[in-house]
N, C-alpha and C positions, 0 to 999 in steps of 0.2 A: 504494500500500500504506500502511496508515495504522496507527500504531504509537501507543501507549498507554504514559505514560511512569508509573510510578507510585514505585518504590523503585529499579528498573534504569538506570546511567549508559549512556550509551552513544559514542564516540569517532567522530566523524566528520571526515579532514582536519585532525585534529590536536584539533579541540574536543568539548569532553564538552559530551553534551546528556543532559538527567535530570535528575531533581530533586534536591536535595543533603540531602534529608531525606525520608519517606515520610510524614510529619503532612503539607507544604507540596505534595506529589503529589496525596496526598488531599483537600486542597484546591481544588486548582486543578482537578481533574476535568478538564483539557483532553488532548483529541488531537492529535496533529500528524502530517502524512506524511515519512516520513525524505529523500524527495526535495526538498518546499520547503524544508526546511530546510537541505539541500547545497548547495540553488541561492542561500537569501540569503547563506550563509556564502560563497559564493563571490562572491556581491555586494559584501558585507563589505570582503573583499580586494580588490574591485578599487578600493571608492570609499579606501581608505588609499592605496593607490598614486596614485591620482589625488589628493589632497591632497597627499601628499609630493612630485611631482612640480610641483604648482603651486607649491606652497608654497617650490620650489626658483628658479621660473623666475622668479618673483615679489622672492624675493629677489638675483639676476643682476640683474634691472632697476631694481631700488632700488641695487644696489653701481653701477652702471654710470650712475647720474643722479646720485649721490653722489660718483663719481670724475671725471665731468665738470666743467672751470671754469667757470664764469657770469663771461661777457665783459660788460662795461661797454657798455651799448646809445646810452650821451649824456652829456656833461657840462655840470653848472650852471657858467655863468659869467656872471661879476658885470662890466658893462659899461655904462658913461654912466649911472649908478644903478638901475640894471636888471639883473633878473635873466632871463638865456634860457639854453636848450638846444641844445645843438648835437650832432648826432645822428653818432656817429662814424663812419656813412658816407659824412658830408661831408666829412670829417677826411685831408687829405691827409697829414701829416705833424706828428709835435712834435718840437721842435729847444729848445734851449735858447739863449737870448738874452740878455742883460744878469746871467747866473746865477738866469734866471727860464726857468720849461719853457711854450713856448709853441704855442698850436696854429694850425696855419697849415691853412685848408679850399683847397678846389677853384677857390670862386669868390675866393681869396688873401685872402680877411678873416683877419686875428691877434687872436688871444684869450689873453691871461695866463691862466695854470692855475696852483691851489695845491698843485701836485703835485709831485714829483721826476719825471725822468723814468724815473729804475727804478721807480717805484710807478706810475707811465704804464702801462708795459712788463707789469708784473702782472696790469691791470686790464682791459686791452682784450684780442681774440682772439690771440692767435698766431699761426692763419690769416691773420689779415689782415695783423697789424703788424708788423717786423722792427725790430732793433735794429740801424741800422747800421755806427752806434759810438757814443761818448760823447756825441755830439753832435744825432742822429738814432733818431727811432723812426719809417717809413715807412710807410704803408698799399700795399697789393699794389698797387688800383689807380692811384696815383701813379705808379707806375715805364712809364716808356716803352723804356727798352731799358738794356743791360749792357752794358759793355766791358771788357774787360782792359787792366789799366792799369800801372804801375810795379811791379817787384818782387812778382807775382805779387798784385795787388790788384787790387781790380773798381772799377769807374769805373760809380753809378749814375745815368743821364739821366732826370729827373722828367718827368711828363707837363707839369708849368709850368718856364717860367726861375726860376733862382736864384743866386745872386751867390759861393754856395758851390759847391764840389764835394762832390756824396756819396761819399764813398770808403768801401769795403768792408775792411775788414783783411786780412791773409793770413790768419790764423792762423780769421776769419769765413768764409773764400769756401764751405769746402765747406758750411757750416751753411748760409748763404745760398742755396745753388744749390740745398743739397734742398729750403727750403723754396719756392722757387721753381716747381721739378719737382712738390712735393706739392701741385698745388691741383686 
């Protein structure tokens, strides 16, 4: 049915269709069928909701790459006047040494860091690294096994020998153990 708009508004779905003046009617001289017009109005709607919808998911995914840390993937260290990278999944553990925070890898080479080791602690995963006291920031794969030790303290055994003991705090163990259980 095709309808001829010229001075009459007409309400369809909430929107007036019609001309808002009877000079720009007579103008336009155009017909329209009241049904395509339902169907784009109803188009209309749908393409807003699909905008708002994306435009929601889109931002979830932007808060949620923005709420993520960005772990430290290697650090430059200055060695025999040389500068290399050492890539922190080689990284068994930093410990602090002469009041100097040191990285000690897999294959047991030691590398001086300019770093504190709470700025250590910042920089790399979480997942991976623990704090296991003052003394110690450990990578997951380093740990060979847990004990319980004195006074409700954990005794951690590395995957290499060390001349130290890792001791876990009490007041650590449970933080330890979840992160242990979360991998």
């Amino acid at each position: 049915m095709e309808t001829q708009f010229k001075s009459n508004a007409t309400t369809v779905n909430g929107y007036t269709i019609g001309a808002p003046n009877d000079t720009l009617a007579d103008d336009m001289q155009t017909s329209f069928a009241a049904e395509d017009i339902v169907k784009t109005l109803v188009k209309m709607d749908a393409l807003k909701l699909l905008f708002k919808e994306n435009r929601l998911l889109n931002l979830d995914g932007l808060l949620t790459k923005l709420a993520a840390p960005v772990a430290k993937t290697s650090f430059l260290i200055f060695k025999n006047n040389r500068y290399i990278t050492v890539p922190t999944e080689t990284i068994a553990f930093f410990n602090v040494k002469y009041e100097s925070s040191v990285i000690t890898c897999f294959g047991k080479q030691e590398y001086f860091v300019n770093h504190s080791l709470e700025h250590i602690q910042n920089l790399v995963a979480e997942k991976q690294f623990f704090r296991l006291n003052r003394q110690y920031l450990i990578n997951f794969n380093a740990i060979k096994e847990v004990e319980h030790y004195f006074a409700r303290k954990l005794l951690v055994n590395p995957v290499m020998p060390l001349k130290d003991k890792l001791i876990v705090s009490r007041e650590k163990v449970t933080e330890f153990l979840n992160w242990l259980e979360d991998r």
